[in-house]
Structure formats: structure tokens, C-alpha cells
KOLTORPA-42488 format. One record per residue (C-alpha): residue number from 0; y, z, x. Coordinates in steps of 0.1 Angstrom, whole numbers, plus 5000, padded with zeros to 4 digits. Example, Ala and Ser with C-alpha at 12.3 -4.5 7.8 and 13.67 -1.06 7.14 Angstrom:
<r i="0" y="4955" z="5078" x="5123"/>
<r i="1" y="4989" z="5071" x="5137"/>
***
This chain:
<r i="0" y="4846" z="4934" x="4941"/>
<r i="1" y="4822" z="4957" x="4920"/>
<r i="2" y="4813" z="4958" x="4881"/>
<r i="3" y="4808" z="4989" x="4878"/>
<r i="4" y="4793" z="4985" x="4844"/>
<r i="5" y="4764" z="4955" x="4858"/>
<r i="6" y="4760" z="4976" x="4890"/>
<r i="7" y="4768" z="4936" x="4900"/>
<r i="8" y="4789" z="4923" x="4928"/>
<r i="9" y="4812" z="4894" x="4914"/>
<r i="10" y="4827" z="4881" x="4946"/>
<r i="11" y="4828" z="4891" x="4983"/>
<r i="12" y="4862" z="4885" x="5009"/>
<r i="13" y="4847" z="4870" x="5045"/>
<r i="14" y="4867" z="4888" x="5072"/>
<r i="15" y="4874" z="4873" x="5107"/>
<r i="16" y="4873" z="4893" x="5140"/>
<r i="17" y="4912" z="4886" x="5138"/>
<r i="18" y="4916" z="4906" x="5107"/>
<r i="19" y="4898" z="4935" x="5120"/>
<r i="20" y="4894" z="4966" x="5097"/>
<r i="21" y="4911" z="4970" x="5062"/>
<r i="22" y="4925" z="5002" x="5053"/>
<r i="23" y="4938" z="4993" x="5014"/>
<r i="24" y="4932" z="4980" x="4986"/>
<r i="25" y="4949" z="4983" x="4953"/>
<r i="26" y="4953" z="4962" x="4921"/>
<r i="27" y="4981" z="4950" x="4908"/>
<r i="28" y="4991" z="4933" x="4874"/>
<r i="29" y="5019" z="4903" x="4871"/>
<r i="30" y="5018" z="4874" x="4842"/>
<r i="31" y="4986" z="4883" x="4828"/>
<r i="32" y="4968" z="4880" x="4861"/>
<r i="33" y="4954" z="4906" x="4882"/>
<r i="34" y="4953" z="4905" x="4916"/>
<r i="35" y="4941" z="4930" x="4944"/>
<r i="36" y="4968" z="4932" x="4975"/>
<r i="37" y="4946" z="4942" x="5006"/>
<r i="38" y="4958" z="4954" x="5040"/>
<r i="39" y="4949" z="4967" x="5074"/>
<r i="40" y="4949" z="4970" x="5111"/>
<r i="41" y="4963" z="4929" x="5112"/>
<r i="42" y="4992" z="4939" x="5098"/>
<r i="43" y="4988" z="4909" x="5069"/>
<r i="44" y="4993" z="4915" x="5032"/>
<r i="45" y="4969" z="4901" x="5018"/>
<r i="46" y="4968" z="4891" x="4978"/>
<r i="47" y="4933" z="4877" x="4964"/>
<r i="48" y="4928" z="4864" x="4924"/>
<r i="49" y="4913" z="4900" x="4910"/>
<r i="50" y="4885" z="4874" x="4892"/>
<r i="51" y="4873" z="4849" x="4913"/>
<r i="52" y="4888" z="4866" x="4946"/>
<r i="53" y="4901" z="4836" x="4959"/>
<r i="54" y="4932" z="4843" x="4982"/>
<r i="55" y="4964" z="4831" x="4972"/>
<r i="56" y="4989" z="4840" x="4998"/>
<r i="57" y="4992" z="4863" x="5030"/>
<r i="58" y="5023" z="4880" x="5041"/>
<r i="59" y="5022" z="4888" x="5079"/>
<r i="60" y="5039" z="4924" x="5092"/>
<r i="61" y="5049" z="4932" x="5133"/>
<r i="62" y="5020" z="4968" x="5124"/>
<r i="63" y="4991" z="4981" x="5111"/>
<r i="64" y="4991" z="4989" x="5074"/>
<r i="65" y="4980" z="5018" x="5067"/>
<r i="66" y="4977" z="5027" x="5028"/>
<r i="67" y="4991" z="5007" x="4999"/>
<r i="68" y="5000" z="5017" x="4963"/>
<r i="69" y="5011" z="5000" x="4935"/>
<r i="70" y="5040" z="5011" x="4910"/>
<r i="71" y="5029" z="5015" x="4877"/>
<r i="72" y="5052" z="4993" x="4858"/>
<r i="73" y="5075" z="4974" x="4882"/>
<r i="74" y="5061" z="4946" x="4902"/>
<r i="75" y="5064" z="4966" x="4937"/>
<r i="76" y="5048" z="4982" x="4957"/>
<r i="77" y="5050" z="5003" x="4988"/>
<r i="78" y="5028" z="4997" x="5023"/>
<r i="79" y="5026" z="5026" x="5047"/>
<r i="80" y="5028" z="5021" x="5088"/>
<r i="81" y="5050" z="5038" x="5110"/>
<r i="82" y="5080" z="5034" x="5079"/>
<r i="83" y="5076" z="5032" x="5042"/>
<r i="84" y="5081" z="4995" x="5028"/>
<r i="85" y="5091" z="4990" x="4994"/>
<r i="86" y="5080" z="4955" x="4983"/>
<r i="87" y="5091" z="4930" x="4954"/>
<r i="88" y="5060" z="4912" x="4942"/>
<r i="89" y="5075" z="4879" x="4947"/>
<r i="90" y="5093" z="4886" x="4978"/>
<r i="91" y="5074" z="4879" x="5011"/>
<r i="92" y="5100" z="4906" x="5031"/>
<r i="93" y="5101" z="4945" x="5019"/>
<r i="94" y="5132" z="4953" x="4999"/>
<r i="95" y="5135" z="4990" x="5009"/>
<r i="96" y="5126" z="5003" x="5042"/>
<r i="97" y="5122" z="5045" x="5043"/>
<r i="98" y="5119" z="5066" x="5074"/>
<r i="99" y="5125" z="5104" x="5078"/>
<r i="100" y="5114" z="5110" x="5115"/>
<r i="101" y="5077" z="5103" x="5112"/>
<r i="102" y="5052" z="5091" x="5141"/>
<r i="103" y="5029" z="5070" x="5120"/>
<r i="104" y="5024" z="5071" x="5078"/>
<r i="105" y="4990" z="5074" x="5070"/>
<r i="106" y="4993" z="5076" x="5031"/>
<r i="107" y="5016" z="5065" x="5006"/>
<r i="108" y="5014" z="5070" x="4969"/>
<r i="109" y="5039" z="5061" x="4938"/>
<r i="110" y="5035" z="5089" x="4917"/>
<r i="111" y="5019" z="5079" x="4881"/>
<r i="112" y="5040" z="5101" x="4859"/>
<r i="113" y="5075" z="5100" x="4876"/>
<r i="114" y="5071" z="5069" x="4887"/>
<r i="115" y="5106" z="5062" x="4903"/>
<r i="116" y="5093" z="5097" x="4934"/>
<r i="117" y="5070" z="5082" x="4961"/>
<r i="118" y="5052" z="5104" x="4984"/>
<r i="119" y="5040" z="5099" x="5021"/>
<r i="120" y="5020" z="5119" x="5046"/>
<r i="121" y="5018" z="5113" x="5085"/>
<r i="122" y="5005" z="5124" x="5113"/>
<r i="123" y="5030" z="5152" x="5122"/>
<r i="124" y="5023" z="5171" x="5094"/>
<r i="125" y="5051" z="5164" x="5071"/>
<r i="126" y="5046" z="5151" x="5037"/>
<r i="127" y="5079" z="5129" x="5025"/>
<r i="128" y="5089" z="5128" x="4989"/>
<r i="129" y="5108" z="5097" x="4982"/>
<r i="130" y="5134" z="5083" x="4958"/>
<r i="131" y="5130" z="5047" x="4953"/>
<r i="132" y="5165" z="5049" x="4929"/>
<r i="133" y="5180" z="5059" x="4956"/>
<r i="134" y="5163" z="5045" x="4986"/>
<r i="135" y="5163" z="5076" x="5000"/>
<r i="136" y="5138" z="5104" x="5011"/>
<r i="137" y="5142" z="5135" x="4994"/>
<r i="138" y="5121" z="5162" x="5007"/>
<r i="139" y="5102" z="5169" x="5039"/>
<r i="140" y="5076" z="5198" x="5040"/>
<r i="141" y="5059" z="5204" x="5071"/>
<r i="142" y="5019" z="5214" x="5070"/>
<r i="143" y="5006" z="5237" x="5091"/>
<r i="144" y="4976" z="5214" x="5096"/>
<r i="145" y="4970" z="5181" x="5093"/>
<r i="146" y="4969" z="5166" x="5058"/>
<r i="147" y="4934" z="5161" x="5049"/>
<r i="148" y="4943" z="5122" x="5038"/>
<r i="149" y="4955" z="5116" x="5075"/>
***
């Protein structure tokens, strides 16, 4: 973790070989603690205390995680593998599971102004537009090339 004002690092996570490469990171707000929810080719969740970076719990998925994003005012958010997973921040299983026909998700995103549409991208092309309301996807658009994000 970087202060991007010192130019200073305040605290450093140790991987093992076992946890192999991360692919997200985000931050995520809940009783006036911030915390930053990591994940990656392990397939672990992994949250850490945004200050000292001290972990304080690991959630352990059958895939890789791919992206992670954090919904701007409910305690969820959504992990990206080869289905969208919405999760409850208290909740060590995902409350929603999305899929629309896609190989593997490479991105996901919550998007910051409508905040209840979640987006996805894989590697066929498509781009997903999801309802979390509904718990259901609501537009597919196929690329003619690969998203750039992929």
C-alpha cells in the first residue's frame, strides 16, 4: 500500500508460491474501517485492514478471480471468473451468481452513477450489462475484437 502524497510505502502483503499471481485489488468501506479485498489466480478472497494491512479473513473459491469491484454504497461487491458473483460483505458465499454464455470474465465493474447496472467483458467478445435488482443480465453486445481490458 502506497501514500501517494509521502511517495512512502506503509505496508507490504508477503505472497506464497501457493497464492500465485493477484489480479485485483479494490477498497472497500464497512463500520468506519477500510479494508482492501484482493484476489487472483488461487481463487481466495482475500480482505486485509486498509491501515496496517493485516489480513483479517480469506474466502476460498473452486477458480481464478479475475477482476473485482466494489459497489459504491452497499456492502457488495462482484468477483469476475468464468461467472459473475455478487457478494454480501459479511457473507463468506456469493449471493447472486450471473452468467450469459461467456467462456471466461475478464472484467467486471459496478457502474459509479447507476449503481444498481454491472458490466462484464470476456474473452468472446461480448460485453454483459447486468441488473443486480433483478439478478439478471440485461444486454449482451458482441465486439468485433477483443475488448482491450481482456
Amino acid at each position: 500500500m502506497w501514500d501517494t502524497r509521502s511517495h512512502k510505502n506503509l505496508w507490504t502483503v508477503q505472497t506464497t508460491q501457493e497464492q500465485r499471481m493477484a489480479r485485483g485489488c479494490a477498497f472497500m468501506t464497512q463500520a468506519d474501517e477500510q479494508q482492501v479485498i484482493a484476489v487472483g489466480d488461487d481463487g481466495n478472497i482475500r480482505f486485509y485492514n486498509a491501515t496496517t494491512g493485516r489480513a483479517s479473513r480469506t474466502i476460498a473459491t473452486p477458480n481464478a478471480i479475475n477482476a473485482i469491484s466494489t459497489h459504491i454504497k452497499k456492502p457488495c461487491y462482484a468477483t469476475a471468473s468464468s461467472s459473475v458473483c455478487i457478494w454480501d460483505l459479511n457473507r463468506n458465499d456469493p449471493t447472486t451468481t450471473l452468467q450469459w454464455g461467456v467462456d471466461t470474465i475478464n472484467v467486471v465493474q459496478f457502474n459509479p452513477t447507476e449503481s444498481s447496472i454491472l458490466a462484464s467483458a470476456g474473452t468472446d467478445r461480448n460485453i454483459v450489462l447486468y441488473d443486480i435488482r433483478t439478478n439478471k443480465p440485461t444486454t449482451k453486445v458482441v465486439l468485433k475484437v477483443i475488448s482491450s481490458r481482456s
